[in-house]
N, C-alpha and C positions, 0 to 999 in steps of 0.2 A: 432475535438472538438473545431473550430473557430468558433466565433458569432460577428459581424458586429451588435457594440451595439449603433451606434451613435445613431438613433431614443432615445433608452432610456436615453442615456446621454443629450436628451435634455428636456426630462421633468421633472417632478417634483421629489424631494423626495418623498421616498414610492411606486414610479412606478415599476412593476413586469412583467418579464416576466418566464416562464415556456417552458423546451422544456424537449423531451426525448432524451439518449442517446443510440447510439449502433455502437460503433466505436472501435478505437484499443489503448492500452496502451503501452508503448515502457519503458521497466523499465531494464539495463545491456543487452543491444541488443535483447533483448528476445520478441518478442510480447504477449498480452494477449490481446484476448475480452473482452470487456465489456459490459454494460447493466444498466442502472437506468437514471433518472431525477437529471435534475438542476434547481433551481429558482434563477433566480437574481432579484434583489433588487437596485434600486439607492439609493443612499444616500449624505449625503453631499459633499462628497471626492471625492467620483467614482460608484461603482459600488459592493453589498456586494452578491458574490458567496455561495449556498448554493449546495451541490452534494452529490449524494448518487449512488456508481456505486457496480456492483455485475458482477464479474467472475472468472471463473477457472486456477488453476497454476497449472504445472507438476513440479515435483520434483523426488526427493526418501525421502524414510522413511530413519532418519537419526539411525535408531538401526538396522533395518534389509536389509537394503540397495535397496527393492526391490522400482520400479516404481508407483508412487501414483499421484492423480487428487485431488484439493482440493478446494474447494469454498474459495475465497477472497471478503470480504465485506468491501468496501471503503465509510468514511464518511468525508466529509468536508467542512469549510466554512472559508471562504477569500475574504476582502476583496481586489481588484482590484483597480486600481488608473490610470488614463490616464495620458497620455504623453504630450497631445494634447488637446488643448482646442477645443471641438465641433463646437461652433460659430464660436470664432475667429481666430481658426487656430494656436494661442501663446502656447508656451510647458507651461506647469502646473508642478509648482515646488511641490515637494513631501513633505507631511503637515509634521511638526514636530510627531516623534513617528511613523511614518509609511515604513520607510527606506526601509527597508525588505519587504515592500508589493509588491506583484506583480501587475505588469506594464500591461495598455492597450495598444497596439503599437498607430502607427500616424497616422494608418489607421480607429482608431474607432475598432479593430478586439480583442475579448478577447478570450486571447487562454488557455484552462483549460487542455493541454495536460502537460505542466513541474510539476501541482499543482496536479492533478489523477498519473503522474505517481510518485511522492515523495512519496506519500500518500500512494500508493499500496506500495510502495517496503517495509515504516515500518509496513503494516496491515500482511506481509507473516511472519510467525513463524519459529524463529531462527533454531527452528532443529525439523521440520515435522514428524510425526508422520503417519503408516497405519492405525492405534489405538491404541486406548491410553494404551493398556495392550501388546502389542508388546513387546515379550522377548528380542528380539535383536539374535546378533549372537556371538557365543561361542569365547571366545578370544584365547580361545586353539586350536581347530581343524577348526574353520570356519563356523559349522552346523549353522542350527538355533537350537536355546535354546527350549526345550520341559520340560515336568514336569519331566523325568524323566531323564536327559541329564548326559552320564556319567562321563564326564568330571569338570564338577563343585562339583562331588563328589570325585573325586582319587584327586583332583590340591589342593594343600595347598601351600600358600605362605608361602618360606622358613624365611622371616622376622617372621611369628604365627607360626612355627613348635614346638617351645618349649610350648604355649598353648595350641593348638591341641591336644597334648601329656597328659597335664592333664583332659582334658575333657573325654580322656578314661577311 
């Protein structure tokens, strides 16, 4: 996910360019595929990133524990600031308010790989789901939970045993 932007960093604001994506993400050593388009944009500063990638995480279902595949849909826009002035080769001091923006290296090269893989790791869901009606599994014996699971009917927590008692 490198793009060799000097060309666009040397014309105008509002100049656009368009490519497709199908390359890899690296988010906690783990790879993931991806898929979707980027437009960039010049602008006064640098260069404003627009990205829309779509691919699959493996996990487990955090109630039933078993192995699950989940679509990951990644949206974002950033923009980019060079290092390096295009013409004259002088580094480009970072505009006031833009500290945090990510950097084009010296080479003219904008790399959207640190900004897709941030981006995916908060678009994945804190505790994954097989579906969304997943009983989970029995905290007593281990099973999975079914409608008519006999355990959750004999277990009364001994803190409610004195209510229990009057609901008979």
């Amino acid at each position: 996910m490198e793009y060799n932007v000097s060309t666009l960093l040397r014309e105008h604001t509002g100049a656009t360019r368009a490519y497709g994506i199908d390359d890899d993400v690296y988010v906690d050593g783990e790879t993931h595929h991806v898929l979707g388009h980027v437009r960039m944009d010049r602008t006064p500063n640098g260069i404003l990133v627009r990205a829309t990638l779509r691919g699959d995480a493996e996990d487990e279902c955090s109630r039933c524990l078993r192995p699950i595949t989940y679509a990951v849909d990644v949206s974002f826009e950033e923009e980019y600031i060079p290092t390096v002035d295009v013409i004259t080769g002088s580094h480009v001091a970072v505009p006031e308010g833009s500290e945090d923006a990510y950097r084009i290296d010296e080479h003219h090269i904008l790399d959207l790989r640190q900004a897709a893989g941030e981006y995916w790791a908060t678009a994945l869901p804190m505790a994954p789901l097989c579906r969304d009606d997943c009983p989970g599994l029995c905290p007593v014996c281990g099973e999975e939970i079914s409608g008519d699971h006999p355990c959750a009917r004999e277990q009364v927590d001994a803190r409610w045993e004195k209510l229990a008692k009057l609901r008979l």
